[in-house]
C-alpha positions as CSV (number, residue, x, y, z in Angstrom):
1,X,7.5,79.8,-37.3
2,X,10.7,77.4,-36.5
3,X,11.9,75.4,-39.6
4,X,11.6,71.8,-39.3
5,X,13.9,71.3,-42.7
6,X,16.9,68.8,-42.3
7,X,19.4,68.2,-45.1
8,X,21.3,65.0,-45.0
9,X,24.4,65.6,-46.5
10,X,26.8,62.8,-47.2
11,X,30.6,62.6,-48.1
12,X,32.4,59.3,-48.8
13,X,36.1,59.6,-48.4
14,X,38.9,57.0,-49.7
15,X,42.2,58.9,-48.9
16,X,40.8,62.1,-48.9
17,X,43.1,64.1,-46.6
18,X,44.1,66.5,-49.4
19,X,40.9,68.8,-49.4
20,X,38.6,67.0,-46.6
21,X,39.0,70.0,-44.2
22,X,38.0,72.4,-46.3
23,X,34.9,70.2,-47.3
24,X,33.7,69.2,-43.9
25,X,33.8,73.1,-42.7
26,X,31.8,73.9,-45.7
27,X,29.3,72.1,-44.7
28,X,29.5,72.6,-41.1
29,X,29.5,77.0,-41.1
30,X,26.3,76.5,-43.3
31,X,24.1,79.1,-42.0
32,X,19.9,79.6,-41.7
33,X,17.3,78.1,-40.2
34,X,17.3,74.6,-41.1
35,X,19.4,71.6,-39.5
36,X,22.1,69.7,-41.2
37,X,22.5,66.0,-40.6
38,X,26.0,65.4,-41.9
39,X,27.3,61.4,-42.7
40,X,30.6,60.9,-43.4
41,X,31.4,57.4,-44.9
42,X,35.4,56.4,-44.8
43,X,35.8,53.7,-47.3
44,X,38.8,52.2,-46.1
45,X,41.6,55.2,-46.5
46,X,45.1,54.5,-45.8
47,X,45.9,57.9,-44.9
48,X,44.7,60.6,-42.0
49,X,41.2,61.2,-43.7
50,X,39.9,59.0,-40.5
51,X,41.5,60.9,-38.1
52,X,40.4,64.1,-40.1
53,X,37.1,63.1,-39.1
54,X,37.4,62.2,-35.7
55,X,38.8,65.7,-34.9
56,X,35.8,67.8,-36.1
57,X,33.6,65.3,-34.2
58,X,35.4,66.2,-31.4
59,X,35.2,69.7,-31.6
60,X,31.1,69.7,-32.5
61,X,31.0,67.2,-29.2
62,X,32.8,69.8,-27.1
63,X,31.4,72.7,-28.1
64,X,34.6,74.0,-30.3
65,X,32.5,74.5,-33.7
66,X,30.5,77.5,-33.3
67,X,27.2,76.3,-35.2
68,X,25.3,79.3,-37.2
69,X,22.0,76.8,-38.4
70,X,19.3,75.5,-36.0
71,X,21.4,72.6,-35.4
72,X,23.8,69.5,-36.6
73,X,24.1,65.9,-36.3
74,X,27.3,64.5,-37.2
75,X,27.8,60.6,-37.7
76,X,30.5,58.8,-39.7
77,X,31.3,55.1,-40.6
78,X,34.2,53.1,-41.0
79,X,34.9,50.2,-42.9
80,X,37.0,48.1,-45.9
81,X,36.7,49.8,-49.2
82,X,33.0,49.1,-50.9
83,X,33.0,51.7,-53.2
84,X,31.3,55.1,-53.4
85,X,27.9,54.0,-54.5
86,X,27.5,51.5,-51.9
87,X,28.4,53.9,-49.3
88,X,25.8,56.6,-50.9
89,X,22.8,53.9,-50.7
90,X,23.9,53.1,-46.8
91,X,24.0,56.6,-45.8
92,X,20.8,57.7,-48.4
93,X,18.8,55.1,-46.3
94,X,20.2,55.9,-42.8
95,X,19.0,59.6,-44.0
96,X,17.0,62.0,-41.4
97,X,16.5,64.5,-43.5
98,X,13.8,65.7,-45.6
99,X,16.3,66.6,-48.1
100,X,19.8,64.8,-49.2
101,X,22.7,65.7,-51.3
102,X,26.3,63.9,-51.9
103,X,29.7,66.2,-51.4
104,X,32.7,64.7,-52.5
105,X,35.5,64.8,-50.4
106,X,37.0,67.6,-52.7
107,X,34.6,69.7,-53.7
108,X,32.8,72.2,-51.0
109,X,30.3,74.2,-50.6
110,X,29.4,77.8,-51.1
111,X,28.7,80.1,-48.5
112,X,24.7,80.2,-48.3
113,X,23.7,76.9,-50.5
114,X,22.1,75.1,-47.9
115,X,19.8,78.0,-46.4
116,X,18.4,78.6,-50.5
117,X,17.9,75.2,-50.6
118,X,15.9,75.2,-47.5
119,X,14.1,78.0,-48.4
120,X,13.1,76.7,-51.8
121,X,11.9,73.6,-50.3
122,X,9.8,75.2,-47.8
123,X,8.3,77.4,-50.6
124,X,7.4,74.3,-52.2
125,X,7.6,70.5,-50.6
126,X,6.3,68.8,-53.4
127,X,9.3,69.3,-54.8
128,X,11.7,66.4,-55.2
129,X,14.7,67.5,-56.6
130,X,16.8,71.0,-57.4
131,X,19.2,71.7,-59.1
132,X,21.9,74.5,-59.2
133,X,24.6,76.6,-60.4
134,X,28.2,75.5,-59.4
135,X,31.6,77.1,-59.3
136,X,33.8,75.0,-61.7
137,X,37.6,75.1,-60.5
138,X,39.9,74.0,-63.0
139,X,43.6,73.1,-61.8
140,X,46.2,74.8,-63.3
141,X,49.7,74.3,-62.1
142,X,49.5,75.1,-58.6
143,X,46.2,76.9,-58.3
144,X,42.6,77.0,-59.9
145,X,40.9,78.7,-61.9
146,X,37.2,79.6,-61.8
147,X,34.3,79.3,-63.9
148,X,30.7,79.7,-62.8
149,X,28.5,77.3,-64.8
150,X,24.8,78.0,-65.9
151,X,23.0,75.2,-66.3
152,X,19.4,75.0,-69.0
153,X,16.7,76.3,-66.4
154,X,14.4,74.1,-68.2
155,X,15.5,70.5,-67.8
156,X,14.1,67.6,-68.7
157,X,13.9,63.6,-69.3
158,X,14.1,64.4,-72.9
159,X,16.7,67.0,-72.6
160,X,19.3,64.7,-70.0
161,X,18.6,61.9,-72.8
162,X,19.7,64.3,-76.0
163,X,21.8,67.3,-74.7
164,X,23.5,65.4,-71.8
165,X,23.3,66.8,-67.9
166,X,23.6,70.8,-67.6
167,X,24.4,70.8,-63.9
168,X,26.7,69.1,-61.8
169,X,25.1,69.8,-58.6
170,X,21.4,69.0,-56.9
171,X,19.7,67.9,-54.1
172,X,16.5,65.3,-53.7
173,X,14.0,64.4,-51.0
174,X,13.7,60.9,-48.9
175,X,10.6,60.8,-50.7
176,X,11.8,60.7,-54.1
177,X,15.1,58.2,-53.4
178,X,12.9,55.9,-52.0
179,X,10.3,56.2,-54.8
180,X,12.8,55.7,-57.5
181,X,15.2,53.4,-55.7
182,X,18.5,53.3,-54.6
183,X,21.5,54.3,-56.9
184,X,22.6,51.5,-59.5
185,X,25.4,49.8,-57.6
186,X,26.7,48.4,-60.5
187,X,27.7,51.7,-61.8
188,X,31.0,52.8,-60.7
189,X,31.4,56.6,-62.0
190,X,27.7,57.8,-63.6
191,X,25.5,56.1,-60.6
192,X,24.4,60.2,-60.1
193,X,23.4,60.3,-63.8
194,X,21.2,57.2,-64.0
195,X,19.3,58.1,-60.9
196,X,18.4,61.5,-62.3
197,X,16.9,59.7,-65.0
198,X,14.9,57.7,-63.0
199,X,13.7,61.3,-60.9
200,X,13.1,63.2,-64.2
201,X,10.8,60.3,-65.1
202,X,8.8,61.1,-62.3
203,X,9.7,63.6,-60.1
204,X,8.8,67.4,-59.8
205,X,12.1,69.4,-60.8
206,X,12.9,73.1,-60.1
207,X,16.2,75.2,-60.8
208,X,17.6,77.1,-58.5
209,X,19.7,79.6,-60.1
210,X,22.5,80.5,-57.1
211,X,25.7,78.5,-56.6
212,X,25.8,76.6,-54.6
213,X,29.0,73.9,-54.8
214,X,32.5,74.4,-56.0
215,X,33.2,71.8,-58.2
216,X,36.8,70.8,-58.1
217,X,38.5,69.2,-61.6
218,X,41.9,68.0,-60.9
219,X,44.8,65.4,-61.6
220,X,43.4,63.6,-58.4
221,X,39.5,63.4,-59.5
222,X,37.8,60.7,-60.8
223,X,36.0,62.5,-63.3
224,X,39.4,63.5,-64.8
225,X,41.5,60.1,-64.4
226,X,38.9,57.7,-65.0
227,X,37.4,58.6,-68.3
228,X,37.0,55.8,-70.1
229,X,34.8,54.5,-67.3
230,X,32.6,57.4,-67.3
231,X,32.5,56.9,-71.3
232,X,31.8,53.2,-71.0
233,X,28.9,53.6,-68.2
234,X,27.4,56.8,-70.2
235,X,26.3,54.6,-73.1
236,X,25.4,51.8,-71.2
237,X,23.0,54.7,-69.8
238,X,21.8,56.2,-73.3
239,X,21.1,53.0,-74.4
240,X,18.6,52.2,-71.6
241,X,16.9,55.5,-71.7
242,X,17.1,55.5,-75.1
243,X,19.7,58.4,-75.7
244,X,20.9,59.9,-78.6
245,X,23.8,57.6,-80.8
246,X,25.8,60.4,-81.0
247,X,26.9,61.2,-77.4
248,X,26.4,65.1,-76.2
249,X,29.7,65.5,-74.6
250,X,31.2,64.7,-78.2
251,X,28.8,67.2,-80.6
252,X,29.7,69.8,-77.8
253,X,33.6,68.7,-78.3
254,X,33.3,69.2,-82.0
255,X,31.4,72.6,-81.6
256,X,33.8,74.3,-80.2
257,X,36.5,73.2,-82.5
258,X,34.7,74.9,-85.0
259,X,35.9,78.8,-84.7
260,X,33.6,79.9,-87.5
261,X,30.4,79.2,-85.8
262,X,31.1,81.8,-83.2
263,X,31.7,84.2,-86.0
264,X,28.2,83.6,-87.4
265,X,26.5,83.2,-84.2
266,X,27.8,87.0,-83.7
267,X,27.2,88.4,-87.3
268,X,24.2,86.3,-88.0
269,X,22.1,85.1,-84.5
270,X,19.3,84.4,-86.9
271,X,20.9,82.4,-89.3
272,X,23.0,80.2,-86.4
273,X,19.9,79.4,-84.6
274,X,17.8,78.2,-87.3
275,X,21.0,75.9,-88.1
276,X,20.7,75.1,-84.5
277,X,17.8,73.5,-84.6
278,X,17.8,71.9,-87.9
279,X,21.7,70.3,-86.4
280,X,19.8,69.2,-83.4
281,X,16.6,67.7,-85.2
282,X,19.1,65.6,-87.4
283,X,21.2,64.0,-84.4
284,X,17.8,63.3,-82.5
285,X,16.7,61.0,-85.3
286,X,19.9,58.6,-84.0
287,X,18.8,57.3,-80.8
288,X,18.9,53.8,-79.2
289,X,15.5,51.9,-78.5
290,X,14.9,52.5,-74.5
291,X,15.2,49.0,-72.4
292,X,13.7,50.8,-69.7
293,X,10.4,48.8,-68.3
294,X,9.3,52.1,-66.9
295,X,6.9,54.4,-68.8
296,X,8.1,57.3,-69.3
């Protein structure tokens, strides 16, 4: 039986020219039986990023890409600089697939992601969202180096408000964006975390435990330049959802300052665990009152 799975993938680009190629062409040699409807959103750039574009529209219009999934559609918009989020919610609504996804304009996929994400949702289509494994790449000097992350298999509202996110990559149904709403366009760098807060609340989550997305951390990125916005927005978020006080980012920080844990986590499992949990029991007592009208 013929799939009749589209994923809407979406990439905003400001000035993107530096990695662009290699993330369009990820998601273009995606292979399997599903189709790929791929929106590209330049906000404004200043450099070739448009042009960029333009040639691989050209080349899937002529027949120079050789295409290895049932089929792809391939639409971009120009326009003056709105901000990511805004240009998420545009192309989110504009969406023909059953399933949607962002990819930043520097980070790219892994061979294979798309058809396990197919497959998963056709195993399942009550699903509404999944998420993955990714392929951290951390820049140093000129080149990267890798680390694969493993996310908790078993995530939840309760865990996203205490622990922090696990995973830096996922994918979500039409169904469940329009359920939920569109991403908070006053948020600047979190807008991806608040909305999983508002899916977890509701939605049916499953783990899928292949990589799927390299996940590019350097000098350039938002997520390493603009910190003190992502701070800023991250309480604003726990103290919505009713978070913990104590931010996870910051016990994980201080964890792994602390050399002698490792040492009794490897002599004495037992003993670390049950300190585990006591530690964790103590810092959930500090959490803000939720302002979120939604019952949870």
């Amino acid at each position: 039986m013929k799939s009749t799975v589209t994923l809407t993938i979406v990439t905003p680009v400001y000035n993107g020219e530096k990695f662009m190629r290699q993330t369009i062409e990820s998601v273009l040699s995606q292979a399997g039986s599903f189709y790929i409807d791929y929106i590209i959103v330049d906000d404004g750039s200043t450099d070739s990023s448009l042009e960029i574009i333009k040639d691989y529209a050209n080349r899937l219009k002529e027949n120079k890409w050789k295409i290895e999934c049932l089929g792809i559609e391939f639409r971009y918009f120009t326009g003056p600089n709105q901000g990511q989020t805004k240009a998420y919610n545009k192309s989110f609504s504009a969406a023909h697939g059953q399933i949607m996804a962002w990819m930043n304009a520097d980070d790219y996929y892994l061979p294979g992601a798309l058809n396990e994400v197919a497959k998963l949702y056709e195993s399942d289509p009550t699903i509404d969202f999944i998420y993955s494994k990714c392929l951290k790449l951390y820049e140093s000097g000129n080149s990267f180096v890798e680390r694969l992350t493993e996310p908790r298999p078993d995530e939840t509202f309760d865990s996203l408000r205490t622990r922090g996110n696990s995973f830096d990559v996922c994918f979500f149904t039409k169904r469940i964006f329009d359920k939920v709403g569109p991403l908070d366009e006053s948020l600047k760098y979190c807008m991806d975390l608040e909305f999983w807060f508002r899916v977890f609340a509701v939605g049916k989550i499953k783990y899928l435990p292949f990589a799927t997305v390299a996940y590019r951390l350097w000098s350039g990125a938002n997520t390493v330049k603009k910190q003190d916005g992502f701070e800023r927005e991250r309480i604003y978020i726990a103290k919505k959802y009713g978070g913990n006080v104590i931010p996870a980012k910051k016990i994980y920080k201080i964890r792994g300052k602390l050399k002698i844990l490792n040492t009794l986590q490897q002599k004495f499992p037992s003993t670390y665990n049950k300190l585990k949990i006591y530690f964790y029991k103590t810092i959930d007592i500090f959490k803000y009152k939720s302002t979120h009208k939604q019952n949870v």
